[in-house]
C-alpha positions as CSV (number, residue, x, y, z in Angstrom):
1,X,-0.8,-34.4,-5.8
2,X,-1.6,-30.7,-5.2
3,X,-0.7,-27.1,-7.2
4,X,2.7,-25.9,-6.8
5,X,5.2,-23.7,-8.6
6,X,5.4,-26.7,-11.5
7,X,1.2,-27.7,-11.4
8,X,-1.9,-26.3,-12.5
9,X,-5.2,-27.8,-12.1
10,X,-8.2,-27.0,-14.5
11,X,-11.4,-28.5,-13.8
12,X,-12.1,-27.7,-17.9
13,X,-11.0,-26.6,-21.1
14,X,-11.1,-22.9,-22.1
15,X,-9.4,-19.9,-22.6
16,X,-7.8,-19.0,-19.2
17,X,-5.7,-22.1,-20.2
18,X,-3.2,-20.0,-22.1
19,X,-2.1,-17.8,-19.4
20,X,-1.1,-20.6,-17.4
21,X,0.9,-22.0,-20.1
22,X,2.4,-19.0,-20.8
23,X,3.4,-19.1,-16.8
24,X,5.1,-22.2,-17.4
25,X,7.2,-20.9,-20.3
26,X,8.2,-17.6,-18.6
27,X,9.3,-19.4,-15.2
28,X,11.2,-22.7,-15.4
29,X,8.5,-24.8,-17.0
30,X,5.3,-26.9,-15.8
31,X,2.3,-29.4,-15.8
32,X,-1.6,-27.8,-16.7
33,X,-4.0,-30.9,-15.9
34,X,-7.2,-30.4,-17.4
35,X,-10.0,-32.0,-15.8
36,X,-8.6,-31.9,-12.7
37,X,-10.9,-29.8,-9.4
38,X,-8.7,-27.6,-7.6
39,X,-8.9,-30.0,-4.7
40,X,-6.9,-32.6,-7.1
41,X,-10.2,-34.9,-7.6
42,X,-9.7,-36.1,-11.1
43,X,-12.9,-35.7,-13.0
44,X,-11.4,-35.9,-16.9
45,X,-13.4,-34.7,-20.2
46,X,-15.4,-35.6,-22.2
47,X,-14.0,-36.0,-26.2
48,X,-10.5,-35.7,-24.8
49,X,-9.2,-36.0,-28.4
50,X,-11.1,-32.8,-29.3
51,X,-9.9,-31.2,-25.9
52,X,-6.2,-32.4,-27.0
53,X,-6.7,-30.6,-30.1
54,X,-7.6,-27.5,-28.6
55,X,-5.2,-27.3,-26.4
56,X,-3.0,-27.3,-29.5
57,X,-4.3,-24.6,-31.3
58,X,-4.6,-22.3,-28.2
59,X,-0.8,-22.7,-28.1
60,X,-0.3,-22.4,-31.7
61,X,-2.8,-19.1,-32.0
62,X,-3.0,-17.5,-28.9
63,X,0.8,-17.1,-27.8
64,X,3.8,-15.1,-29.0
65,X,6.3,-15.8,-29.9
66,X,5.6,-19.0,-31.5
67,X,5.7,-21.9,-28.1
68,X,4.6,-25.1,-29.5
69,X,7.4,-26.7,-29.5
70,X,8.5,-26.1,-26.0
71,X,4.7,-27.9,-25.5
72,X,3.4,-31.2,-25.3
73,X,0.2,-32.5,-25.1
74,X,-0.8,-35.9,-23.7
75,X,-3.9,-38.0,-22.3
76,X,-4.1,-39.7,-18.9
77,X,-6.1,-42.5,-19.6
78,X,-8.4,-43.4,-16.4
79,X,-6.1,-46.3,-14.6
80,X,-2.6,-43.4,-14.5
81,X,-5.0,-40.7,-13.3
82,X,-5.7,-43.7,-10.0
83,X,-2.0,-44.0,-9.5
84,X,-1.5,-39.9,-9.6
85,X,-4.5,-38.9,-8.1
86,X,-5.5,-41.7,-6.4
87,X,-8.7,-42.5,-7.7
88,X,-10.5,-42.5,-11.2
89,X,-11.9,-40.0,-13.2
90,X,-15.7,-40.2,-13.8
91,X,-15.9,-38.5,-17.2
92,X,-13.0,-39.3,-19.4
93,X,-9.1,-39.1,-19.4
94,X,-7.0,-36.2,-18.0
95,X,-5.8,-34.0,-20.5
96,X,-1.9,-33.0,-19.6
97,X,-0.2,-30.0,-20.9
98,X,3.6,-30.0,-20.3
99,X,5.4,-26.9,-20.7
100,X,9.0,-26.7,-20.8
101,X,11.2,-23.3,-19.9
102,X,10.8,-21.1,-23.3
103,X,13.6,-20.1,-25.0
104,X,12.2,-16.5,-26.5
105,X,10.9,-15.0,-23.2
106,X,8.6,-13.0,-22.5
107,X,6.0,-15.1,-24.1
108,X,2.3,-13.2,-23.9
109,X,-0.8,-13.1,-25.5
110,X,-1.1,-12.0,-29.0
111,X,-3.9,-10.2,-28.7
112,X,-2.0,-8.1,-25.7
113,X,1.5,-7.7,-26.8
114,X,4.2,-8.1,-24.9
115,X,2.8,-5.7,-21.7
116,X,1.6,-6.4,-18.4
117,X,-1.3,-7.3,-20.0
118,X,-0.8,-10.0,-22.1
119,X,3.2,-11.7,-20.0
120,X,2.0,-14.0,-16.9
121,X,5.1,-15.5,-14.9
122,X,4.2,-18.7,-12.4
123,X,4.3,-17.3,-8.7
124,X,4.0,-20.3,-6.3
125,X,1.2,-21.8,-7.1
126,X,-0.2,-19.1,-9.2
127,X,0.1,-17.2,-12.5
128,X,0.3,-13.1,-12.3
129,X,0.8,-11.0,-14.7
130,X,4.8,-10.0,-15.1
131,X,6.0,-6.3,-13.6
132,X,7.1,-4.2,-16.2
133,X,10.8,-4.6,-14.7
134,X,10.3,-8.4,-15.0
135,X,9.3,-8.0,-18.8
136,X,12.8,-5.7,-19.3
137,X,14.7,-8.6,-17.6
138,X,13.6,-11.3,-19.6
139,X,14.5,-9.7,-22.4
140,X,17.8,-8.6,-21.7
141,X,18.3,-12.3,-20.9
142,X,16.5,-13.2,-24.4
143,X,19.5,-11.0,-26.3
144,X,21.9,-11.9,-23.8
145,X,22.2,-8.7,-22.3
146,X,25.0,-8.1,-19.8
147,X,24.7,-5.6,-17.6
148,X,28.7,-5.8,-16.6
149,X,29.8,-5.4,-20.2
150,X,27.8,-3.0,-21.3
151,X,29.2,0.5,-21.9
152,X,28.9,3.1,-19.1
153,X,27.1,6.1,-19.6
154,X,30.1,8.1,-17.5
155,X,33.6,7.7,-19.3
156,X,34.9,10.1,-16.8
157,X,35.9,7.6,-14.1
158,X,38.7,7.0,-11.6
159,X,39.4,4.7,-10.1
160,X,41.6,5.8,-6.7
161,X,39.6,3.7,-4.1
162,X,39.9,0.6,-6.4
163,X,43.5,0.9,-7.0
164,X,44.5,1.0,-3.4
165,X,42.2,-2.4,-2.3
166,X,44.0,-3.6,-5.7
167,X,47.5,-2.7,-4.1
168,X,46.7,-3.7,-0.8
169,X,45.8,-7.1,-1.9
170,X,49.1,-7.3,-4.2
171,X,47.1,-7.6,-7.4
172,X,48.0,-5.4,-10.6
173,X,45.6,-3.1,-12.1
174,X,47.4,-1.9,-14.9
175,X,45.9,-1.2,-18.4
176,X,46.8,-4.8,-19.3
177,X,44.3,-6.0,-16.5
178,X,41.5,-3.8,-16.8
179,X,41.1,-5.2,-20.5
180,X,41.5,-8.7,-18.8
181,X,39.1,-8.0,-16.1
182,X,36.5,-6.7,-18.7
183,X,36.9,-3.1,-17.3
184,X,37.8,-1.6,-20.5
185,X,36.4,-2.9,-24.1
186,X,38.3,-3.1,-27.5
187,X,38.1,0.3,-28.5
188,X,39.3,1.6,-24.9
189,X,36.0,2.3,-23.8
190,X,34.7,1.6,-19.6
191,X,32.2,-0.8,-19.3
192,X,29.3,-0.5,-16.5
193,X,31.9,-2.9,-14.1
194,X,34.2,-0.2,-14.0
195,X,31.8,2.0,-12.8
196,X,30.9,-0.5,-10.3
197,X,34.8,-0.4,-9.2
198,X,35.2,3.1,-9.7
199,X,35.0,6.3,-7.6
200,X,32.3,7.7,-9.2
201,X,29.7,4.4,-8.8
202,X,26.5,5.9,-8.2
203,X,25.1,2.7,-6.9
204,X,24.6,2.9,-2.9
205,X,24.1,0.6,-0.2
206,X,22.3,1.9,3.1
207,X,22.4,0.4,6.6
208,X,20.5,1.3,9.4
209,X,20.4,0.1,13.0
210,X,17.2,-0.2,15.1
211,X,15.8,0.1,18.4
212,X,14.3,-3.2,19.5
213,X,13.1,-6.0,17.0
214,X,10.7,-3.6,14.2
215,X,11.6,-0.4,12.3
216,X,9.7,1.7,14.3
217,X,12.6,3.6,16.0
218,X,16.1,4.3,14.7
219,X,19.6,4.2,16.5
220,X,21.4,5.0,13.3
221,X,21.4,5.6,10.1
222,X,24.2,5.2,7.1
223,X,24.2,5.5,3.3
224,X,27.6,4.1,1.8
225,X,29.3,5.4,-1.4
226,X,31.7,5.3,-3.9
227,X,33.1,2.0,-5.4
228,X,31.8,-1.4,-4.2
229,X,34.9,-2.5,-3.2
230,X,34.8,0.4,-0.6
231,X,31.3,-0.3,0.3
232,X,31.8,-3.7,0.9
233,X,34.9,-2.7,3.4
234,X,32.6,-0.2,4.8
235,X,29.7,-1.9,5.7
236,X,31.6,-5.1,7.0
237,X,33.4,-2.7,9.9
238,X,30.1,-0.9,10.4
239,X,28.5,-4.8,10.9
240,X,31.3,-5.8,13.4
241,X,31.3,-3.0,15.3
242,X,27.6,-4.1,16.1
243,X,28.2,-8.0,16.1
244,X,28.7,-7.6,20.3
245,X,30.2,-10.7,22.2
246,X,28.9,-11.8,25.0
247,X,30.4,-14.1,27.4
248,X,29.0,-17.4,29.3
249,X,30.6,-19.0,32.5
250,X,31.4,-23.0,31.9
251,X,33.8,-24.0,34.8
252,X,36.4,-23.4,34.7
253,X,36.5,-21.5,31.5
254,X,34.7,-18.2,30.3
255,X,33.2,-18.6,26.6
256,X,33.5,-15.4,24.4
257,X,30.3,-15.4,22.2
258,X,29.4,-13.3,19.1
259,X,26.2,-12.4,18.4
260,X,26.6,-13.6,14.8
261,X,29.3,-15.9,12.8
262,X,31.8,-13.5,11.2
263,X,32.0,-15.8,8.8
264,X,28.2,-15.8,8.5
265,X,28.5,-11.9,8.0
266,X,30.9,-11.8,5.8
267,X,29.1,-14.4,3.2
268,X,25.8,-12.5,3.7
269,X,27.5,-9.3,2.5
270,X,29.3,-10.9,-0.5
271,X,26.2,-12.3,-1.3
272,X,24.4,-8.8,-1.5
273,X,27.3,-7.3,-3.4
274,X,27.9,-10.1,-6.2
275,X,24.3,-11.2,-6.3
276,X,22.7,-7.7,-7.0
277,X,21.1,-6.2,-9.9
278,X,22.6,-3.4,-10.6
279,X,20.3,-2.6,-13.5
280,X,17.9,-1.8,-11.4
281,X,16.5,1.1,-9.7
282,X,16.3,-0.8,-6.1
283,X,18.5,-0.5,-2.9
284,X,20.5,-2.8,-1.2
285,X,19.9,-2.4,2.5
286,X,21.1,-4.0,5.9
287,X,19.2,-3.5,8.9
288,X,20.1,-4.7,12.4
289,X,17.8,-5.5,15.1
290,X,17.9,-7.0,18.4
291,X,17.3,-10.4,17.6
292,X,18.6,-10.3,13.6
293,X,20.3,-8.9,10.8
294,X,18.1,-8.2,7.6
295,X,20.2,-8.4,4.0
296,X,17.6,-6.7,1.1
297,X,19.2,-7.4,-1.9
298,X,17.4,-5.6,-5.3
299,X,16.9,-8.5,-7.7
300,X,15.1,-11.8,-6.9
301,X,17.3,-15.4,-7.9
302,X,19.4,-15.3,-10.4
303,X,18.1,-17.4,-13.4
304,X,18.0,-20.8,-13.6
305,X,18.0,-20.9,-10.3
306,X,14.9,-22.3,-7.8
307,X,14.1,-21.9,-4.3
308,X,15.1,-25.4,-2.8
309,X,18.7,-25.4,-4.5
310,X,19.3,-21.2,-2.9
311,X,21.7,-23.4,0.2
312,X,22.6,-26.1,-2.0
313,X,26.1,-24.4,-3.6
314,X,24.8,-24.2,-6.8
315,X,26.6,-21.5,-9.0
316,X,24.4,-19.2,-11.1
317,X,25.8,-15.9,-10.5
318,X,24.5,-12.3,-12.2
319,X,27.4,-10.7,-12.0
320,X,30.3,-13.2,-13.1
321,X,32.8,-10.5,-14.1
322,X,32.1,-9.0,-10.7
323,X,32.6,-11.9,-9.0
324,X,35.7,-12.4,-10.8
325,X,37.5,-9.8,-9.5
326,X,36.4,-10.4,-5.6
327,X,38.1,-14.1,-6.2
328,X,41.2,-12.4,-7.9
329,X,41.4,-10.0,-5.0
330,X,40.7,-13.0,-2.3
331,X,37.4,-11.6,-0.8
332,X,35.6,-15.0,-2.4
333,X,37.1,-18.2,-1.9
334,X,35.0,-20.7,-3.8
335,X,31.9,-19.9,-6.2
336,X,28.9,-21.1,-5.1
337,X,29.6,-21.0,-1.8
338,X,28.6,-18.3,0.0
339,X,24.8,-19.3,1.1
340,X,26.3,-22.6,2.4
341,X,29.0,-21.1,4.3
342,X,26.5,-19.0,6.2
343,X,24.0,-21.9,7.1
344,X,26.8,-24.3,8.4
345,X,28.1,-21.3,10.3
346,X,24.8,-21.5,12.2
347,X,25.5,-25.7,12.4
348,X,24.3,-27.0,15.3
349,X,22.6,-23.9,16.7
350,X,19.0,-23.7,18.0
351,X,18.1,-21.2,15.3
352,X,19.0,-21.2,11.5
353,X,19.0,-18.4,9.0
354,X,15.9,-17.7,6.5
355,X,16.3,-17.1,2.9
356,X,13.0,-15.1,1.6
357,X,12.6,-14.9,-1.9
358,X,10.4,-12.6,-4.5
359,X,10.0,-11.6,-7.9
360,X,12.5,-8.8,-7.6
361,X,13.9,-8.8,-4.2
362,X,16.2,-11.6,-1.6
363,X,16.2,-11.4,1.4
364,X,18.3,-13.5,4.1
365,X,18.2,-12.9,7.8
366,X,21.0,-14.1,10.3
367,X,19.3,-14.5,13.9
368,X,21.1,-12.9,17.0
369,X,22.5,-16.0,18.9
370,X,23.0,-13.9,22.0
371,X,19.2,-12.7,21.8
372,X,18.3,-16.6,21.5
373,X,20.7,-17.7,24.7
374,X,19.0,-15.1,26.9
375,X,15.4,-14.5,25.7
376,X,14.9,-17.4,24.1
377,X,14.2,-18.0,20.0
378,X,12.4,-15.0,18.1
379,X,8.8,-15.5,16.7
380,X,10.2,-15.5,13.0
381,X,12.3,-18.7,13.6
382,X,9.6,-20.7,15.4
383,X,8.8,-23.0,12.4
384,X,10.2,-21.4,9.7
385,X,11.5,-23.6,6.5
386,X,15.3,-22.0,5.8
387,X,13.9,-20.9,2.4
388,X,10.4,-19.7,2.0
389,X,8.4,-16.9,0.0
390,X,8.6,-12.9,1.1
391,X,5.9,-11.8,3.0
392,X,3.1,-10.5,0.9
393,X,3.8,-6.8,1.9
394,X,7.4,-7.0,0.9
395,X,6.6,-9.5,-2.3
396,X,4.4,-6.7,-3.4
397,X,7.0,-4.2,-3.1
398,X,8.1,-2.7,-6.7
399,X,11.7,-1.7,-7.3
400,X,12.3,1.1,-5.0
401,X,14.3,4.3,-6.4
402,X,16.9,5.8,-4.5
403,X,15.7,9.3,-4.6
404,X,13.7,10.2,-1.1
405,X,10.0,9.9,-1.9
406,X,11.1,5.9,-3.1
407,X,13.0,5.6,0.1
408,X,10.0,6.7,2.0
409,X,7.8,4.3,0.3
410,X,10.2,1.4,0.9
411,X,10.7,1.9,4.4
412,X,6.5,2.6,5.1
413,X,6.8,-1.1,3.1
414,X,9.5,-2.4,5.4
415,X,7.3,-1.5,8.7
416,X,4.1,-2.9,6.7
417,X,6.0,-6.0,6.1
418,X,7.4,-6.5,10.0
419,X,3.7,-5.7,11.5
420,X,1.3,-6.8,9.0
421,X,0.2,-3.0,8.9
422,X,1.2,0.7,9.3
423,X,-0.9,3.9,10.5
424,X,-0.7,7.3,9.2
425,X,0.8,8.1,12.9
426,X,3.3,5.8,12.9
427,X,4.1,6.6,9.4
428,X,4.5,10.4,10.7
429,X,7.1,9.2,13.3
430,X,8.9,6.9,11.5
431,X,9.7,9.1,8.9
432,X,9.5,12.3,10.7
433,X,6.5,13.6,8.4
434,X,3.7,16.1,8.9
435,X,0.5,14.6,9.5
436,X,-0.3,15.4,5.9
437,X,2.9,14.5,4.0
438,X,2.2,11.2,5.9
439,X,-1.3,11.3,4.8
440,X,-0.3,12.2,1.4
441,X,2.4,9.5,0.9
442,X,-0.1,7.0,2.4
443,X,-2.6,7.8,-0.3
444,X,-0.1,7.9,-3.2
445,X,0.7,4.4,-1.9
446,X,-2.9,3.4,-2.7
447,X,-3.4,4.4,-5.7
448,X,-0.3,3.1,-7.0
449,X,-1.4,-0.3,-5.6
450,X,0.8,-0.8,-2.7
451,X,-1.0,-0.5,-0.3
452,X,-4.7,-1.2,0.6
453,X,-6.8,0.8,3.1
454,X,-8.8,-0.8,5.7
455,X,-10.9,0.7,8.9
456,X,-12.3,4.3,9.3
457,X,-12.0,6.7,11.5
458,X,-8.9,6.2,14.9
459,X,-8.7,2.8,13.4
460,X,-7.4,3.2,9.7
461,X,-4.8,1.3,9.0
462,X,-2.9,0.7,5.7
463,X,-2.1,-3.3,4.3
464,X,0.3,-4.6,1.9
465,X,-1.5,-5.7,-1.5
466,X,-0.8,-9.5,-2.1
């Protein structure tokens, strides 16, 4: 046995226990062992009925709101620590603290409050405290916030774009439907999934194509607008137009080869679309490179949800309503499907795709197929599990805004991510900065916790913070 997402090890009792409990109850629930090295050599403790005991009133005193019953405590006597450990501990039992998902998130410390502070969330293997956006979320989902249903802040919206897809696809959107559809409340009022259908959504989605396999130089650049039904549109032609075929000889037939599943495309995009968290401040973005297609997508898995069951078809979507209204207009053909589709489009091929996931970010990359037939597989699929964890420059990347300085940060974040590190020059050329707004944004980065500096002199370089 070894730490994971769902196990803790503490070689003894005291008070650090309750921030991994608290962990446990903010993420989808877990096992502390106390009296257990980090290694997994069971050692146990001595007066394990008094440890017990404390471990109870820890939960009961030092945690808000009140946990205890989402707690359990228990004792491993000597001969079940052999069968889970594989050998016997020398100074007692093992004292087990299992900790189901909490149903009042954000739990915290009570001396703290519910801040940065005092809320931990289980990160791998880990506990860290909880972003201040992670903290909003959990609440919203405590209350049962829906983003979709709540009212929009613009009542002024039309809805041109949407009514022509609607058309075009021989689906009504009459004032019967958009009460159906959840567009208009009871008292006649737009809801924030009309403004995600409407003309004036001021949500965007940015693509950009690069020269080569990093970020370093640009071919193009595109920001799309309006509703997300047009977006969607949008961004599909703008992929296929860049999805090149490529043709192989096998006697006596030519073979016509794309560069990437369409269907694999398509799914990704959906995905991004009907998966994203519109809440927040963070931009969707596609990137195309020689040997891939990046698809950012602002907000990490939806909840309930866990990192081995992302290609599994399980259905937990964050924007039902949303979703809802692709399926009526036949751009989704089955819920829960879409992450599935795209890995048995890539059935049978030399390379798979890679699902990345963060606290507030997913990220899944299609490899080129072309780029694998002629140069052979790209360093990021040698070995890689189809699921993993988000490099720590981009895990460490805070919800970006959409105004310029946050796009500047992202992309230095991006580059950081790709190479491990960025320079103040290459900063200046990515961005097309003076050597001191580079030097300036570089800094800011630092002090915000971003970034970390490293080197002197030629050799500075800037590191993402893990």
């Amino acid at each position: 046995m070894q730490e994971s997402d769902r196990i803790e090890f503490k070689s003894e009792l005291s008070s650090a226990l309750a921030r991994e409990v608290i962990g446990f109850l903010n993420a989808e629930g877990g096992t502390v062992y106390v009296g257990v090295a980090d290694d997994g050599t069971p050692l146990g403790v001595t007066d394990a009925d008094e440890a017990a005991l404390r471990v109870t009133n820890m939960v009961r005193d030092a945690i808000l709101p009140d946990a205890i019953s989402f707690v359990r405590v228990t004792l491993v006597n000597p001969d079940a620590c052999a069968t889970l450990f594989g050998t016997r501990p020398t100074l007692g039992p093992v004292v087990a603290v299992e900790v189901q998902h909490g149903g009042s998130r954000p739990y915290y410390l009570g001396r703290k409050g519910p801040s940065s502070a005092g809320v931990f969330v289980r990160q791998g293997a880990s506990c860290a405290p909880a972003s201040r956006d992670a903290i909003l979320k959990m609440i919203q989902e405590s209350v049962g916030y829906s983003f979709e249903e709540a009212l929009s802040l613009d009542q002024e919206l039309t809805f041109e774009s949407a009514r022509k897809v609607f058309s075009e696809r021989r689906v009504k959107l009459g004032a019967a439907q958009m009460r159906s559809l959840r567009l208009i409340n009871e008292d006649g009022l737009f809801s924030n999934l009309a403004l995600l259908l409407s003309d004036q959504c001021p949500l965007v989605l940015q693509a950009a194509t690069f020269q080569g396999v990093d970020v370093l130089t640009f071919r193009d650049r595109r920001i799309f607008e309006g509703s997300v039904l047009d977006q969607f549109r949008q961004v599909l032609d703008y992929l296929d137009l860049r999805n090149d075929t490529s043709g192989t000889i096998t006697l006596p037939y030519r073979i016509e080869v794309r560069s990437y599943p369409d269907t694999a495309v398509r799914e990704a995009l959906l995905n991004m679309v009907m998966h994203r968290d519109y809440a927040s401040r963070a931009v969707n973005k596609v990137s195309v490179f020689d040997d891939r297609i990046e698809f950012l997508t602002a907000g990490g898995l939806a909840p309930g949800i866990r990192e081995e069951e992302v290609t599994s078809g399980i259905s937990v979507c964050r924007n039902p309503r949303l979703a809802d209204v692709l399926f009526r207009l036949g751009f989704v053909e089955a819920y829960g499907m879409g992450l599935p589709r795209v890995f048995a489009a890539y059935a049978g091929q030399p390379v798979q795709p890679r699902a990345e996931v963060s606290e507030n970010l997913f990220k899944l990359t299609l490899p080129n197929l072309n780029y694998v037939r002629e140069r052979g597989a790209p360093a990021w699929t040698r070995g890689a599990a189809p699921v993993g964890g988000v490099p720590s420059g981009l895990a460490a990347l805070r919800a970006p805004r959409p105004e310029r300085a946050g796009e500047s940060r992202h992309m230095v974040l991006n580059v950081v991510g790709s190479n491990g590190h960025v320079t103040r020059l290459e900063v200046e050329e990515v961005l097309g900065l003076s050597r001191s707004g580079a030097g300036r944004l570089l800094e800011g980065m630092v002090a915000d916790g971003l970034l970390a500096k490293t080197g002197g002199g030629r050799s500075t370089s800037y590191v993402g913070v893990a």
